[in-house]
Each structure stands twice: as C-alpha cells, then as structure tokens.
N, C-alpha and C positions, 0 to 999 in steps of 0.2 A: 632403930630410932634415928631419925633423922640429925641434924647436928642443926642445933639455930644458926641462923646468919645473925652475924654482928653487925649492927649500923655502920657504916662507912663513917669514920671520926674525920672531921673538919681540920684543916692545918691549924693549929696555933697563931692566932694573930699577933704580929711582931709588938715586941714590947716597946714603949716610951722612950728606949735609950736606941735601941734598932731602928726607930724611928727617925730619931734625929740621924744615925745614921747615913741611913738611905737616902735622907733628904741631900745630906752633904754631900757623899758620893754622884747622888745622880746630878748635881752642878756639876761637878769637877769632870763628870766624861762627859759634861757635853761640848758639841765639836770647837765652842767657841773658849772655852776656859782651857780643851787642850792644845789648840792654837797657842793660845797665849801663856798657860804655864803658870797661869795664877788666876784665883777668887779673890772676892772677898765677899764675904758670909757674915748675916746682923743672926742673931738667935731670936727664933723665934719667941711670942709673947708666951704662949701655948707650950715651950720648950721649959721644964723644967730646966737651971744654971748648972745643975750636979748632971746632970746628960749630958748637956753640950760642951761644958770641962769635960767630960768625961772622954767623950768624941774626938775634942781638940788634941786634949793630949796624947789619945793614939795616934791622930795624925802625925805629932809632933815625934813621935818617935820610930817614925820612918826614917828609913833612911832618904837624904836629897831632897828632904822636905824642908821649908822653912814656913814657922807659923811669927806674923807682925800684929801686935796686936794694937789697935790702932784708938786714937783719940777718942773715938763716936762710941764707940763697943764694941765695931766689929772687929775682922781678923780677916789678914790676908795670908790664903793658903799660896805660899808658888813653887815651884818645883821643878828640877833637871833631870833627864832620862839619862840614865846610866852612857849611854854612849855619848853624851856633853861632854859628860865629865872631862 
C-alpha cells in the first residue's frame, strides 16, 4: 500500500508582535541608521501599544543600547559597538 503524500504545510505567518519586530530591525540595519548609531521610530497606527512596549523593551535590555523616549511619542534607539566602548 502506498503511503499518502502529506500537503506541503505553508510557514507560519509571523505574528503581530514579530511584526513590529521586524519592522524595527529592518530600520536599525539599514546602512543609514548604522552609520549613524541611532533611530528614531513613531509606532505604528496599525501597531498594537502592548507590541511595540513589548519590542522596546527588549531593545532596552540590550546591552550598549540606549532607548529616549521623546516628547512626540516616539523613541530614539542609539547604540555603541562593543569596540567603542
């Protein structure tokens, strides 16, 4: 008896908090933010508050990270490469 083939299962699409994320990482490597060593990032309308706290604060406990969080709403990420130090 042959063996059925299983449907090939689709990845997972990234959840709401993965989301926000990825949106924040992919600023922070781009060539211009790592030139300079710092963002600053508004959250989206469309971004759940409990995500993007949620985001921040892993940034924030990086090490060499600093998070400002600024008048308007947003926040500036900036940061030193270990060889600064």
């Amino acid at each position: 008896m042959a063996k059925a083939k299983k449907a090939p299962t689709l990845p997972k699409p990234p959840s709401p908090y993965e989301l926000v994320g990825l949106r924040v990482l992919k600023i922070i490597n781009s060539p211009s933010a790592q030139k300079a060593k710092s963002v600053i990032l508004t959250r989206l309308p469309e971004e759940a508050p409990e995500y993007w706290e949620g985001v921040l604060e892993e940034f924030g406990e990086a090490d060499n990270v600093t998070l400002d969080f600024l008048d308007d709403g947003s926040v500036e990420i900036s940061w030193v490469t270990p060889d600064e130090d």
